[in-house]
N, C-alpha and C positions, 0 to 999 in steps of 0.2 A: 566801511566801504572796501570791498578789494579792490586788488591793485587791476590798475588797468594796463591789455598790453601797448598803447601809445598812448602820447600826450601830447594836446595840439600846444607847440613853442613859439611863442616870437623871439625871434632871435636879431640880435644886433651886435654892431660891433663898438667895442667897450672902450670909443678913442683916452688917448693919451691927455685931450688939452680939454677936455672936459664938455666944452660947448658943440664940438663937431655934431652936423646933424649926419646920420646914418640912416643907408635905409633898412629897414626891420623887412624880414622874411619871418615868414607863418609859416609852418610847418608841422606834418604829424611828425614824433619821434618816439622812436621805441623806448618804454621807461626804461630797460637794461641800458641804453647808453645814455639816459641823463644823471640813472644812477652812477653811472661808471664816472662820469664828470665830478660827480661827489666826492667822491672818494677821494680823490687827491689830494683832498681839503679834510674830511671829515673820517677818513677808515672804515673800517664795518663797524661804525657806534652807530646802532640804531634809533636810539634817539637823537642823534643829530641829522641820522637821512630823512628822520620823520619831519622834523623838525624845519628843514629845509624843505622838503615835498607842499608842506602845509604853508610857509610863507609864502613861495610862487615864486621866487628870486634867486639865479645864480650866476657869479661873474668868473668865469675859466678861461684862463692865459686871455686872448682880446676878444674874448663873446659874452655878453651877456644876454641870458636863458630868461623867460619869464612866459609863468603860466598862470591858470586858475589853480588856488594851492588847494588844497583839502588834507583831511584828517585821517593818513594812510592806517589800514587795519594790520598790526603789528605781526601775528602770526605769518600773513604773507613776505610783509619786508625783510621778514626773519630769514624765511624762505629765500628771497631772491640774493638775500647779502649772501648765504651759503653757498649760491652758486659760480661767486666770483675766487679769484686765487686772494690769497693771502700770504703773509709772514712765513716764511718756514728757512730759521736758521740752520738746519741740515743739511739745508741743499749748497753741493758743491758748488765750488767757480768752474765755471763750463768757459773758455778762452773765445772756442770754435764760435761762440752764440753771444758774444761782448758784441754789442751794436752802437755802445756812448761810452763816452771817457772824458771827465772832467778834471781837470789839474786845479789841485786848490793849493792854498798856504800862503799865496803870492798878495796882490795887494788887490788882483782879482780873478774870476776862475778864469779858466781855458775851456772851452767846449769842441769836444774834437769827435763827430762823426765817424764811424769805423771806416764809412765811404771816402772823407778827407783822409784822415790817417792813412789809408793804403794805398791812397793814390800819389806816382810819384811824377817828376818833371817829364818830358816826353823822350829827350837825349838819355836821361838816367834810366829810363824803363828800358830804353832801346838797346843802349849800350852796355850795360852792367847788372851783372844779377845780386846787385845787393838790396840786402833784408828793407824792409817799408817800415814807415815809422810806426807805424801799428805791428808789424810784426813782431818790432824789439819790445814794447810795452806790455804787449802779449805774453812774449818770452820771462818779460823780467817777474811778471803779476805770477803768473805760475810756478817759476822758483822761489820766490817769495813768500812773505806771510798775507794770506786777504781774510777779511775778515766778515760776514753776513753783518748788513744792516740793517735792510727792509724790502717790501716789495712797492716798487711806484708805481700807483694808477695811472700816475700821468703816462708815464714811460710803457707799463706794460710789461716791466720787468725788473725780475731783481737786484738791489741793487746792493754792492758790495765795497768795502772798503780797502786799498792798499797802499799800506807809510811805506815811504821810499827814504832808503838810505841814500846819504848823501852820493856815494859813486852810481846808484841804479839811477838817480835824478842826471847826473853828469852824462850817463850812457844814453840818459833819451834828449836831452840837449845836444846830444854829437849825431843821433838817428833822425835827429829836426831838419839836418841836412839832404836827407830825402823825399820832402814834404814837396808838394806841387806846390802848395798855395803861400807865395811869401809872408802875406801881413801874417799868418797860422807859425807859421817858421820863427818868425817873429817876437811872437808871444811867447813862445817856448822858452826862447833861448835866452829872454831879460828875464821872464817870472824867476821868482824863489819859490817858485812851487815844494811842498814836503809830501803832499797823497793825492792819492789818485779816487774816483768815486769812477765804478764800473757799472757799466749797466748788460744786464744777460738776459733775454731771450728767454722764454719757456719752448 
């Protein structure tokens, strides 16, 4: 059978306590974005997008997808996986085009939005032209070493690695002081974070 371009979904939301009733929404969706939900989970292994196509079943961050499955004709899905980005450890760290930033090492991450990072208190923006905390992080990822990981479906983008010596860790601990948001400030400043996990834009 070839691929069809939408797939009628029900869609629901995948509560937490297990018994919550939800209400389910029907809807056509384009198979490129139920494929793209795959991926997160699965990569471009074709046989596991088949595999998944064909049971009717997928549960992504709090949605759970569910269709009639069938037995996708493999030359196509070949095809469609082609048409998505992929892995490519060559490609540089782009700073300008970092949209996520995770601090790990600690006892748990930190997830800092470029949007939080460079937003600063309303007196500090006002008063003082000093650097945002996303600015210094920015700064230090690009003098430093980062390393390609992978590219996340989920995110959209690639994602890269950078070990923080202990004074670049210390520098963005004393840059946390320009954070809007305190519980954010917070986190920073107890974690023992050691790397960072960037996220870039195409």
């Amino acid at each position: 059978m070839s691929l069809p371009a939408t797939i009628r979904v029900k869609l629901s939301s995948e509560a937490a306590e297990g018994i919550s009733i939800t209400r389910v929404v029907v809807q056509d969706m384009p198979l490129r974005d139920l494929v793209e939900h795959m991926l997160g989970i699965t990569g471009k292994n074709e046989a596991r997008v088949r595999e998944l196509l064909l049971r009717g079943t997928l549960v992504s961050g709090a949605s759970r997808f569910r269709w009639t499955g069938w037995d996708a004709e493999l030359d196509g899905l070949r095809e469609l996986l082609a048409t998505y980005p992929g892995d490519d450890p060559a490609r540089p760290f782009g700073a300008e085009r970092c949209v996520r930033a995770v601090l790990r090492g600690g006892r748990q991450a930190i997830h800092i939005p470029r949007e939080a990072g460079a937003r600063k208190p309303p007196l500090l923006g006002k008063w003082l032209r000093k650097a945002s905390f996303w600015d210094v992080l920015m700064d230090l990822a690009a003098a430093g070493e980062v390393q390609y990981l992978h590219y996340s479906y989920k995110d959209r983008a690639d994602c890269y690695r950078f070990d923080m010596p202990l004074a670049a860790a210390e520098k963005l601990r004393a840059a946390s002081e320009a954070l809007k948001y305190s519980s954010l400030r917070e986190q920073i400043q107890s974690a023992g974070f050691v790397w960072a996990e960037l996220y870039v834009e195409r």
